[in-house]
N, C-alpha and C positions, 0 to 999 in steps of 0.2 A: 160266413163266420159272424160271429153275435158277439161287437163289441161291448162290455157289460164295467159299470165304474161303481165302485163301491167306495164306502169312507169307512176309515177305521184310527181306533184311537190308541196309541203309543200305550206302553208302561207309566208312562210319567204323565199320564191323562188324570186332571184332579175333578171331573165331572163323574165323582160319587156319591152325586145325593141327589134331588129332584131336578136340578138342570139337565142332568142324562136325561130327562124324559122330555126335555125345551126342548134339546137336542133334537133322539130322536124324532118328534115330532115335524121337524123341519127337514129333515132327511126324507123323510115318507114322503110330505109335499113336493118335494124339490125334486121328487122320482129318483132318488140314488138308487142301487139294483140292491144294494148291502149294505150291512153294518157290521164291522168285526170288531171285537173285544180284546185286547191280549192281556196277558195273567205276571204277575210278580208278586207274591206272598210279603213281601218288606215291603213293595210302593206303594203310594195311595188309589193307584189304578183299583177298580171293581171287581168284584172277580166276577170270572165271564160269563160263567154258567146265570148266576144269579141275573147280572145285567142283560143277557140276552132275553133272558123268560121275561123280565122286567120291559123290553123293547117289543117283543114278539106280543106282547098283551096290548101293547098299545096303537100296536100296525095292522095290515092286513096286507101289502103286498111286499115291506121290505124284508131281505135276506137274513140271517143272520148266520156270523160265523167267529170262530175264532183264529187269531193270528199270533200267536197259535196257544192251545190249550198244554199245560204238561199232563203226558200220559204216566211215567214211570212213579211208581207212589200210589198211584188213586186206585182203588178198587174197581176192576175194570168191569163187573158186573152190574155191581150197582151204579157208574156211572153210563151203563147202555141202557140202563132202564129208564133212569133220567133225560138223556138226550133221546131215546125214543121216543117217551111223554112229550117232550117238547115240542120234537117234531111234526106231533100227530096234532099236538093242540096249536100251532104256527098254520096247521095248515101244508105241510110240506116243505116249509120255509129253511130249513136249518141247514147250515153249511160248515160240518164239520173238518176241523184242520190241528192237526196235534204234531206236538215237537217230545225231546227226550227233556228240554229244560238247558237254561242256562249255565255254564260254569261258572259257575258263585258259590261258593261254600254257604253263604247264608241260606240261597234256595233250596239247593242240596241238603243240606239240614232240614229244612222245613218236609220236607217230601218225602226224608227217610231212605235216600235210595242209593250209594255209593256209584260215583262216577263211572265206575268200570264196567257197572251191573244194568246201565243203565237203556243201552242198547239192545240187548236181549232181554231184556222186562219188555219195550217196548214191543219189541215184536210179537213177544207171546200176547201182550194186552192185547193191540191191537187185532188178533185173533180171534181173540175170543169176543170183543164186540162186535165181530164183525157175526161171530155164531151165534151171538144173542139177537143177531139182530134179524139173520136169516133161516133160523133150523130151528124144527119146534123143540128139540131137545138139546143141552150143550155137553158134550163130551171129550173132556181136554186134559192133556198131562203133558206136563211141560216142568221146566227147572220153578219156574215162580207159582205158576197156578196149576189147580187139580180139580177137574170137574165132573159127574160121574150124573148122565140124565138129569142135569140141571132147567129146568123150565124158566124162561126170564119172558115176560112178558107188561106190557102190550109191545106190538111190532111195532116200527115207525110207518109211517105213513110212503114216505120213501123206499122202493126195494132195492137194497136198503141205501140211506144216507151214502153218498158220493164223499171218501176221506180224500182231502188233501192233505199234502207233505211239503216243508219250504227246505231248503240250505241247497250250498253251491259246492259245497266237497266232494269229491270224488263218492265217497263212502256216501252222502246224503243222496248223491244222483241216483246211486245204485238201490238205495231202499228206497226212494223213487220209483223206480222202475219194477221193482220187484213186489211193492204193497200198497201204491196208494192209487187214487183214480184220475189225480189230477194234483198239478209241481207250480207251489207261490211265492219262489223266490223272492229276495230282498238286499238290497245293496248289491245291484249287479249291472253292468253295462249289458246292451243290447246283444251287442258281438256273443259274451256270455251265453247270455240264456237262449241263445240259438244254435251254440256248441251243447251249451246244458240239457236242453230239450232233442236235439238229437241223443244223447249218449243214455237219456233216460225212456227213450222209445227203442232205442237197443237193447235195452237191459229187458225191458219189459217182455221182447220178441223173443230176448233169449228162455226167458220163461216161460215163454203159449199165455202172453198177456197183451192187451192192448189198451192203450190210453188213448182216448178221445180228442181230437185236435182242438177244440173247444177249451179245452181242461189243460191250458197254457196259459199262468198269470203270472203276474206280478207285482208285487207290493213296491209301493215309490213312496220312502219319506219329502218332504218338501217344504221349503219356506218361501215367505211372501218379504225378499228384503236382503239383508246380510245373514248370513248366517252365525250362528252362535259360535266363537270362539269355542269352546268346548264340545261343541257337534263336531264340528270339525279334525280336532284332536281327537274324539274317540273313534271318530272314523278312519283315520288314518292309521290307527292301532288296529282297527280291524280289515282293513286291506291296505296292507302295507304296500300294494304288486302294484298300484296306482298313482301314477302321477300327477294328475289332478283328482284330488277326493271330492273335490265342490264338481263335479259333473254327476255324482253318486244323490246329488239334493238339488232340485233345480229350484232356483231362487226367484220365479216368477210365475205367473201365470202362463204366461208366452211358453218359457222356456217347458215348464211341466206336459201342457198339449204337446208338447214338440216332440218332448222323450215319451209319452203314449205311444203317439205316429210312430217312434223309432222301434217300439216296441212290435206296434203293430206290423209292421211291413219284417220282420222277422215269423211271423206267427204267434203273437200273445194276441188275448182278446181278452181277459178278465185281468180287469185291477183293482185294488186298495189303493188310495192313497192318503198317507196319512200328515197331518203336519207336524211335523218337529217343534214348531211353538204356539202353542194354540192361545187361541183368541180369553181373556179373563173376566169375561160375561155374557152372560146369555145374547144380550143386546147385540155383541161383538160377533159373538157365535153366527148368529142369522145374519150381518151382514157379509160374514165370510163366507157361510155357504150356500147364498146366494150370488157370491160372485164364481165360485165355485161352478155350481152347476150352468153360471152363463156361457162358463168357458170348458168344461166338461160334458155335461149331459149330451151337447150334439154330438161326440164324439160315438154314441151308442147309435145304434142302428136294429 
């Protein structure tokens, strides 16, 4: 099994102008396996698509992915031709991962996609890039889209591009199982995503599908210190079932390696991890992730 550690940068990541590229560039050196992006239309975060083509120009062996991209809204054709392009010109690099999108009315709004509508968009999107990606012709009719001998081209480089899927709901496990190639859970205890990861390899069996043992992650936000009164609060809004929420952030370096291994020895081997408070200079940046990979990178193999 190929443990593989990846860095990726929160919503609330304000490395939207040329520091992204300090960044990056330090990731590539430090040998991290990845770099994911994630997407919020109101926050100052980048958006991913742009930042990744942005990162992938500037690398030659680092990953990219998102964590996760909103599918429901986008034009799911012309976004397979773009991530194909990418892919092809990365080199094979591209690590795509899509969600239905936050509940926010704001994002919601911006996307154009009613809450209700949004789980059945997905699924049909996700289809059809998947046909753009693999058949020389795309022929689809579905409640959102209609395609009649559609040619999308160039292919990816990838046959095709490997989608992941993240959440811990029941409902998420199950389209898990049923559509994606690989499950990057987040805000989850170890116990979790070793119940989760069984019940999404069930799912997949019941459909004559199989997921890869490899294609077990997990995303782990983290801080170096106290945590943010406020981190803490909204976490605790979001797993309410929890009675210590500071176990969901590990607050050291020590502790972080620790919860990998816990991850590990369940069967994950691919992580993100992100920091909850990131460094406010480039100068800061590189000394952080350098200490990072002193204490990470051995973890791969």
């Amino acid at each position: 099994m190929k443990v593989r550690v990846g860095f990726g940068l929160g919503v609330r990541t304000k490395l939207n102008d040329t520091s992204f590229l300090d960044v990056v560039d330090t990731l590539e050196r430090l040998r991290f396996d990845s770099l994911w992006l994630s997407e919020r239309i109101g926050g100052v975060a980048p958006d991913p698509l742009v930042a990744m083509s942005m990162a992938a120009a500037r690398t030659t062996k680092l990953k990219i992915g998102m964590s996760v991209m909103v599918l429901p809204g986008r034009n799911p054709i012309v976004l397979a031709k773009e991530l194909a392009t990418l892919d092809r010109m990365s080199g094979g690099r591209l690590l795509p991962a899509f969600g239905l999108g936050v509940a926010d009315p704001h994002e919601q709004q911006a996307f154009g996609v009613e809450r209700s509508q949004r789980a059945k968009m997905f699924n049909e999107a996700l289809a059809v890039l998947r046909a753009c990606w693999t058949e020389e012709s795309v022929t689809f009719h579905g409640d959102f889209y209609n395609y009649d001998n559609l040619k999308v081209e160039p292919k990816p480089q990838q046959s095709p591009p490997e989608v992941w899927l993240g959440g811990i709901a029941e409902s998420e496990l199950k389209r898990v199982g049923r559509l994606a190639d690989g499950w990057l859970p987040s805000f989850i205890t170890p116990d979790e995503a070793a119940s989760g990861w069984k019940t999404v390899n069930e799912v997949a069996s019941e459909h004559q599908r199989e997921i890869e043992d490899e294609h077990f992650g997990v995303l782990i936000p983290y801080v170096i210190g106290e945590p943010p009164a406020a981190l803490l609060a909204g976490l605790r809004a979001r797993r309410p079932d929890i009675e210590d929420i500071s176990t969901l952030v590990p607050d050291s370096w020590e502790k972080l390696v620790a919860n990998i291994e816990q991850f590990i020895a369940v069967g994950a081997s691919k992580f993100v991890v992100i920091p909850s408070v990131e460094p406010t200079s480039v100068n800061e940046w590189n000394d952080h992730l350098a200490l990072a990979a002193e204490k990470l990178i051995p973890l791969q193999n």
